[in-house]
C-alpha positions in Angstrom: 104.8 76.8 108.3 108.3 77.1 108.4 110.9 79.8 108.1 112.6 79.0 105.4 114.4 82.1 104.0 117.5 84.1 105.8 119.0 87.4 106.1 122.2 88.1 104.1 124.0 89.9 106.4 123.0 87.3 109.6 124.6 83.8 109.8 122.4 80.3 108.6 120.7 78.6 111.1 117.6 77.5 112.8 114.4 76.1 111.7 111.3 77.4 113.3 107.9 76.9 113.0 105.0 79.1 113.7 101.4 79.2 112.7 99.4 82.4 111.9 95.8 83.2 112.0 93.3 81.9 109.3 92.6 84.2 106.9 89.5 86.4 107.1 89.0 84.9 110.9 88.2 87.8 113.2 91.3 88.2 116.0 90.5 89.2 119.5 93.2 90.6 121.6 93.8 89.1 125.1 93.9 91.6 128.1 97.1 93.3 129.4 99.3 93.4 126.0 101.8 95.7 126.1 101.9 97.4 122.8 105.0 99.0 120.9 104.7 101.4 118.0 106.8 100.5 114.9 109.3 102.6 114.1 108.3 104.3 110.6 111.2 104.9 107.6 111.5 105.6 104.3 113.9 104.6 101.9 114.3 106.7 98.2 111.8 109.3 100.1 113.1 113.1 101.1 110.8 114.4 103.3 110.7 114.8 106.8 109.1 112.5 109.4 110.7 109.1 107.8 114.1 109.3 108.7 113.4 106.4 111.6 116.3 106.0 114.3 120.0 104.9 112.9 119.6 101.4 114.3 116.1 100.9 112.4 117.8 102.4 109.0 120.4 99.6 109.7 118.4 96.6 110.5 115.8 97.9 107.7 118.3 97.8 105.0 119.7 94.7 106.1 117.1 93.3 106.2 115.1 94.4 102.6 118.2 95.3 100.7 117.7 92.8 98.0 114.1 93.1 97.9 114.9 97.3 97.2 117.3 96.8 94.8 115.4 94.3 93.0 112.8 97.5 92.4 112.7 98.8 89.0 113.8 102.5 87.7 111.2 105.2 87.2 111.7 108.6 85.7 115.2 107.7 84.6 117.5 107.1 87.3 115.2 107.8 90.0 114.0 104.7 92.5 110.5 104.1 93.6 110.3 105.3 97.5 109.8 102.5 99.9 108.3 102.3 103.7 109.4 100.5 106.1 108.2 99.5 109.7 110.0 98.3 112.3 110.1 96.8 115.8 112.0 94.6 117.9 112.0 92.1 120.9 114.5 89.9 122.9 113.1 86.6 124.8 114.6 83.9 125.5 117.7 84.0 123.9 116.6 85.3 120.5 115.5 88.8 119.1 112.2 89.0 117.0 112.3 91.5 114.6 108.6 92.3 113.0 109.3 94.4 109.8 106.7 95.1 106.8 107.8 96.9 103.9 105.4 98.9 101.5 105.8 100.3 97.9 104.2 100.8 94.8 103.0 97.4 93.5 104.5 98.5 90.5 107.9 97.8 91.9 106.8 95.8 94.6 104.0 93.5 93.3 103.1 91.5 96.6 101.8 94.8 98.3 98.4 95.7 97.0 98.3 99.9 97.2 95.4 101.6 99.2 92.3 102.7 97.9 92.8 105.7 94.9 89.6 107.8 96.7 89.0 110.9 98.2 86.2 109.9 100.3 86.2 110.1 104.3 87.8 107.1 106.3 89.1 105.1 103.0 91.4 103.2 104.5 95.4 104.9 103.7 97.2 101.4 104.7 98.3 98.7 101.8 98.6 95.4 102.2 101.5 94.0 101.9 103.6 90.6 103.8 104.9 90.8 107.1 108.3 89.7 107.2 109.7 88.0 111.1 113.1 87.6 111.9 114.2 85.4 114.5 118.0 85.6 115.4 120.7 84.4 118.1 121.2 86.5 120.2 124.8 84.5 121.1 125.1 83.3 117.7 123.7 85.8 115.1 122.1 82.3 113.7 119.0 84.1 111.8 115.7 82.9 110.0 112.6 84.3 108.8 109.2 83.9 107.2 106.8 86.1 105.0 103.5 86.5 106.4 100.2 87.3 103.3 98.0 90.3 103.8 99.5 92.5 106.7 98.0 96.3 106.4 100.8 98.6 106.2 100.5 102.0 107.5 103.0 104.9 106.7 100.9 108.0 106.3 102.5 111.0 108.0 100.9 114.0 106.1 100.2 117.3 107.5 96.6 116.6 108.0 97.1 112.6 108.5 100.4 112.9 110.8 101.8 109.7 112.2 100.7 110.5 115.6 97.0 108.9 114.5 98.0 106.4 111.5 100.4 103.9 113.1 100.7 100.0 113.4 101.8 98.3 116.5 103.0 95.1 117.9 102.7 93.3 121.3 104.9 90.1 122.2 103.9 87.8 124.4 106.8 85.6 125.4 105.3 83.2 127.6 102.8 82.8 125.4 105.4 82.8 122.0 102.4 84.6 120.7 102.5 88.3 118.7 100.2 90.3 118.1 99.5 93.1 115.4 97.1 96.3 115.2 96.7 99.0 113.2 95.6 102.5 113.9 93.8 104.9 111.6 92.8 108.4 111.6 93.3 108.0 114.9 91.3 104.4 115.9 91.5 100.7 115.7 90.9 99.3 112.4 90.0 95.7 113.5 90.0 94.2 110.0 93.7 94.7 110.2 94.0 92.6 113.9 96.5 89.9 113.5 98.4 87.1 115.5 101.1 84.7 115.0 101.9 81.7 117.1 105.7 81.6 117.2 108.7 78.7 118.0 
């Protein structure tokens, strides 16, 4: 599988290749990962709790700005709200950026939207592709590749706050191996385990 799409406001280049996990096969986690919280946003959203740091909002928009544009109007002028997370490494010359972006699949058809139930522990997270950038870090030379079927976990209610619904990535460099989990009500939901063998 190769990366085969680029980011509009990052320069052509490279051609990677990476492999990813089989569907439905269980991941198990090797010892000693170090893991990093995304950082959650919200485009189109006005409440509190999504603003995500300046540099995230940047890269995020870079990043999905066609795909948010490309959403259709509701209610008149109004725009559907999006959610973004984000994370970042630098290894070996490049940064990796892990971002997954999550909407209505009304206006964003490739996520499928959680559960409508009321019931205890139904899982809050969509599902939804999980987008990898790789870019030069000398050149600003950028690719990337969609990745099926990544949960997506933006809840930050009053009674679900982000401190106990969050996803997470660890990077293995020597490895070129990532790694992502996803935390709800406030544990591991393994069915959302993934990994991705990188360039």
């Amino acid at each position: 599988m190769q990366f085969r799409k680029t980011v509009s406001v990052l320069a052509l280049g490279l051609s990677l290749a990476v492999g990813v996990q089989a569907q439905g096969k269980k991941v198990e986690f090797p010892k000693g990962l170090q893991w990093q919280t995304m950082d959650m946003l919200a485009f189109d959203y006005s409440y509190s709790g999504y603003e995500g740091t300046p540099e995230s909002r940047k890269l995020a928009a870079a990043i999905w700005g066609p795909t948010l544009k490309s959403f259709p109007a509701r209610d008149g002028d109004k725009k559907y709200p999006a959610f973004v997370n984000i994370t970042t490494f630098e290894a070996g010359g490049n940064r990796y950026i892990f971002t997954i972006l999550s909407a209505a699949s009304l206006a964003y058809p490739q996520c499928e939207d959680p559960p409508n139930s009321s019931a205890i522990h139904t899982p809050i997270y969509a599902i939804c592709p999980m987008r990898v950038v790789i870019q030069s870090l000398s050149g600003g030379q950028a690719t990337q590749q969609d990745f099926p079927r990544y949960c997506n976990i933006t809840s930050n209610e009053e009674d679900q706050p982000k401190s106990r619904n969050y996803e997470q990535v660890a990077f293995d460099a020597k490895n070129r191996m990532a790694y992502v989990r996803v935390v709800q009500y406030g544990k591991p939901a393994p069915e959302c385990n993934r990994a991705i063998k990188l360039p």
